[in-house]
C-alpha positions in Angstrom: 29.0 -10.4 -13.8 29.4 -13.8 -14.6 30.3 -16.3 -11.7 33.1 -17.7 -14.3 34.7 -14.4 -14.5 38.2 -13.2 -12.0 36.8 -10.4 -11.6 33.6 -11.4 -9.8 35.9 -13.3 -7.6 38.0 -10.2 -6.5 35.8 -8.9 -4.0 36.6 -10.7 -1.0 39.2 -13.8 0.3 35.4 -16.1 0.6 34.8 -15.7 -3.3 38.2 -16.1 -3.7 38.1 -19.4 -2.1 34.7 -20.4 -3.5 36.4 -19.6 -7.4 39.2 -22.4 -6.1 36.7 -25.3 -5.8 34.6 -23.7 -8.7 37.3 -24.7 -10.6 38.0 -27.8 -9.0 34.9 -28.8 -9.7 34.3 -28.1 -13.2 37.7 -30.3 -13.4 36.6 -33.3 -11.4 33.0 -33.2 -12.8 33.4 -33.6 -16.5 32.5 -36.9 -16.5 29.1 -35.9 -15.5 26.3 -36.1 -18.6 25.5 -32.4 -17.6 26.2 -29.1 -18.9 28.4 -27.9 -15.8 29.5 -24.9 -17.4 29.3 -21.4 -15.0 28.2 -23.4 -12.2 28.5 -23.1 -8.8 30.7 -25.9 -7.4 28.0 -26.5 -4.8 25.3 -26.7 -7.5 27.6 -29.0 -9.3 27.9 -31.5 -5.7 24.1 -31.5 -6.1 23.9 -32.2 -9.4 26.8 -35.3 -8.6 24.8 -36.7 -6.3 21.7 -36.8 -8.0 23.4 -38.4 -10.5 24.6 -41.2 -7.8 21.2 -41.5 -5.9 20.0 -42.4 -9.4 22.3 -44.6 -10.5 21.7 -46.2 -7.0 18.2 -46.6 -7.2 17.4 -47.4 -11.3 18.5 -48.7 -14.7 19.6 -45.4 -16.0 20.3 -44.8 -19.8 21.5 -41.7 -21.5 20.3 -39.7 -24.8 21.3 -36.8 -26.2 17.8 -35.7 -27.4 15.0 -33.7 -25.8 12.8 -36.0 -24.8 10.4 -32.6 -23.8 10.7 -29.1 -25.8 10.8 -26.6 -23.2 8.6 -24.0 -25.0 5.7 -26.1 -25.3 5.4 -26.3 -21.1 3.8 -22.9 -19.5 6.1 -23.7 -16.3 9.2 -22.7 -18.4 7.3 -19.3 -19.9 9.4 -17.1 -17.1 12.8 -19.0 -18.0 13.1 -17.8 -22.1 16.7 -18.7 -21.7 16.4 -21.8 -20.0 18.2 -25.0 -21.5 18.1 -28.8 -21.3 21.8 -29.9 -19.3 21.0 -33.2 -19.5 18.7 -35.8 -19.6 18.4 -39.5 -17.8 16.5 -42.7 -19.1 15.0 -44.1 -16.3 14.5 -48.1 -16.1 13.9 -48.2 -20.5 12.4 -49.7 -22.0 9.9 -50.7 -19.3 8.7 -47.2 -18.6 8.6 -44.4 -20.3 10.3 -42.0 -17.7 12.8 -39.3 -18.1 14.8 -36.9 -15.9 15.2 -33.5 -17.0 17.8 -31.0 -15.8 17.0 -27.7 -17.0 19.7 -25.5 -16.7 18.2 -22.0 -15.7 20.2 -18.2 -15.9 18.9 -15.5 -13.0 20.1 -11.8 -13.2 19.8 -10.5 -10.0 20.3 -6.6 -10.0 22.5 -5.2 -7.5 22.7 -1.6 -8.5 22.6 0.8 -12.1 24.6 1.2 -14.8 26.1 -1.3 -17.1 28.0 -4.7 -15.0 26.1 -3.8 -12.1 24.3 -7.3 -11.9 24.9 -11.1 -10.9 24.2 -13.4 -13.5 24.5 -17.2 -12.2 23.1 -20.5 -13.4 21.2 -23.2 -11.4 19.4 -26.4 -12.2 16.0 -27.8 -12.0 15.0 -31.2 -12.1 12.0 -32.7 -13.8 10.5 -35.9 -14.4 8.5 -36.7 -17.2 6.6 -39.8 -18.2 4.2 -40.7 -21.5 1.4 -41.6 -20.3 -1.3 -43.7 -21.7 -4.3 -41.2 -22.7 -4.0 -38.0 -24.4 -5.2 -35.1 -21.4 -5.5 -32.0 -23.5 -3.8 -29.4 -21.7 -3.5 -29.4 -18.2 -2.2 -28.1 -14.7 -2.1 -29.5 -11.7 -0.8 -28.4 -8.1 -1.9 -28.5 -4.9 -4.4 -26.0 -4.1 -4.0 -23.0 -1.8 -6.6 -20.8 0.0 -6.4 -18.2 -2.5 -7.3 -20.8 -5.5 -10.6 -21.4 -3.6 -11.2 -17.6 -3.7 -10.6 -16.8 -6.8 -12.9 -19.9 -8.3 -15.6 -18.2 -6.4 -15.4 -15.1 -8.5 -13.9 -16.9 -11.9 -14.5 -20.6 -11.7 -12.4 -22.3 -14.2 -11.2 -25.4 -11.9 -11.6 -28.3 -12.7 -14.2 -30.7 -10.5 -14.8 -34.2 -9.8 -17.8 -34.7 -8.4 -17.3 -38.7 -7.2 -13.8 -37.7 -6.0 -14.5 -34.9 -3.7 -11.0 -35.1 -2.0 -9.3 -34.8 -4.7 -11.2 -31.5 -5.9 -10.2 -30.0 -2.7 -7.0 -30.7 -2.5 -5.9 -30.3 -6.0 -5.9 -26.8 -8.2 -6.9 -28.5 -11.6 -7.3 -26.8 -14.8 -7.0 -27.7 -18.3 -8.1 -26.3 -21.5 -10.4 -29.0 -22.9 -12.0 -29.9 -19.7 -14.3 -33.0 -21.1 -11.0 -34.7 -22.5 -8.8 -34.3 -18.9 -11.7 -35.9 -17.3 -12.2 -38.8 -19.6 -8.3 -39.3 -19.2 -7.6 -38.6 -15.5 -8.9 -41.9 -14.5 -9.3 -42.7 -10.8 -5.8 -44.8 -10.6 -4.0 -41.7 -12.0 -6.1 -39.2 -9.3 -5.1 -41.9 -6.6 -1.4 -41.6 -7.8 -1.8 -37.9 -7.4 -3.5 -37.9 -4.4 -0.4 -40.3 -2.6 2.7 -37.4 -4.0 4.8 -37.1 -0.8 6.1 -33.1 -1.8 4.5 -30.2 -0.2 5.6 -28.0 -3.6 5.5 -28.9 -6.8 3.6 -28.2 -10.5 2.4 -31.2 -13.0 1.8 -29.5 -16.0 0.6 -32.3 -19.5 0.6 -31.5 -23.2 -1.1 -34.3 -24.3 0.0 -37.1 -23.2 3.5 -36.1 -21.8 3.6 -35.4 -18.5 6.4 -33.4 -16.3 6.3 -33.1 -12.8 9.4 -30.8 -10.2 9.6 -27.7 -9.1 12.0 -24.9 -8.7 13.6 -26.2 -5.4 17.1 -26.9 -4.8 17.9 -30.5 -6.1 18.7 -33.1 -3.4 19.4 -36.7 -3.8 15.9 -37.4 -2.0 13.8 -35.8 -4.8 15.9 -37.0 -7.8 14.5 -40.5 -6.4 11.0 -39.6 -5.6 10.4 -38.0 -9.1 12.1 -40.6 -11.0 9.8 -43.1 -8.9 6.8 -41.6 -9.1 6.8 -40.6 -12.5 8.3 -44.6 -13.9 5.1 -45.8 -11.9 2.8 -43.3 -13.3 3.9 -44.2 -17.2 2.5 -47.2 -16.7 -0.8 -46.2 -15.6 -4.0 -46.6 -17.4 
């Protein structure tokens, strides 16, 4: 069932309430550069004060382009319906930085036969900057104790040998592993080593970079992305 629909909201006097400021919200919020379609009126006070921390913060442009085609990213491979709602300029021309909203669709099964599932939209934000070298292909997250096991048996990370806390703190692996050394100089592994979030996933095609992660947004990691990634555009 569709969150937009009356009868998902017949179940109880709560959803009855929550489809009230559902479509509150979709009124209010249309001056928002998102797609707020079939969302949650709490997702859509998220995405409003995003928008505001941003504003806040930076020089924020708008565009109607992609500035990053989702297909080409591995992080997105599990989302085949996932969408661009909107994207933010941050401080142009001065850095090349970006915020991405991707707008994601879940199913969540809640019994069989046909209309027995929720179906309900949520955002993720991502920032991504163009950065100076080209990198190949490459991952980067912080590494867990199961990482270290499996590179025992399969070793396919990717080491530095004169930045030994990096390698251990780091899950690094790219596809062309001679080029991602050459280009992750040691300002950008020192930029790395410095991100303040306990979860997220860089992934770079070349030489565009995107850093978020599935988390809720909050006005605090709208700011830290769009920081982080303005400074590291700018990087050599």
């Amino acid at each position: 069932m569709n969150p937009g629909s009356d009868k998902y909201y017949r179940s109880s006097p709560a959803l009855i309430t929550k489809k009230i400021r559902y479509i509150y919200y979709t009124i209010a919020m249309e001056k928002l550069p998102f797609d707020t379609t079939s969302l949650d009126a709490d997702d859509v006070q998220a995405l409003e004060a995003s928008y505001k921390a941003i504003k806040d913060n930076f020089k924020v442009g708008l565009t109607n382009d992609d500035v990053i085609k989702l297909k080409e990213f591995d992080v997105f491979s599990n989302y085949p319906k996932a969408t661009i709602g909107g994207t933010l300029l941050i401080n142009h021309p001065e850095s090349g930085c970006y915020l991405t909203y991707v707008k994601i669709n879940t199913t969540i099964q809640t019994g069989r036969g046909p209309g027995a599932a929720i179906s309900y939209y949520r955002y993720q934000l991502w920032a991504s900057a163009t950065l100076r070298n080209d990198f190949g292909r490459v991952i980067i997250r912080r590494e867990s104790f199961v990482d270290k096991i499996l590179n025992l048996v399969h070793p396919a990370e990717l080491h530095f040998k004169d930045d030994a806390t990096f390698s251990s703190r780091f899950y690094v692996v790219a596809n062309d592993k001679e080029k991602a050394t050459q280009a992750m100089t040691s300002n950008f592994r020192a930029a790395i080593r410095n991100i303040q979030l306990d979860d997220f996933m860089i992934e770079i095609v070349n030489s565009t970079l995107i850093i978020g992660s599935n988390q809720l947004i909050t006005p605090e990691q709208a700011v830290y992305l769009a920081d982080f990634a303005s400074k590291l555009s700018v990087i050599r």
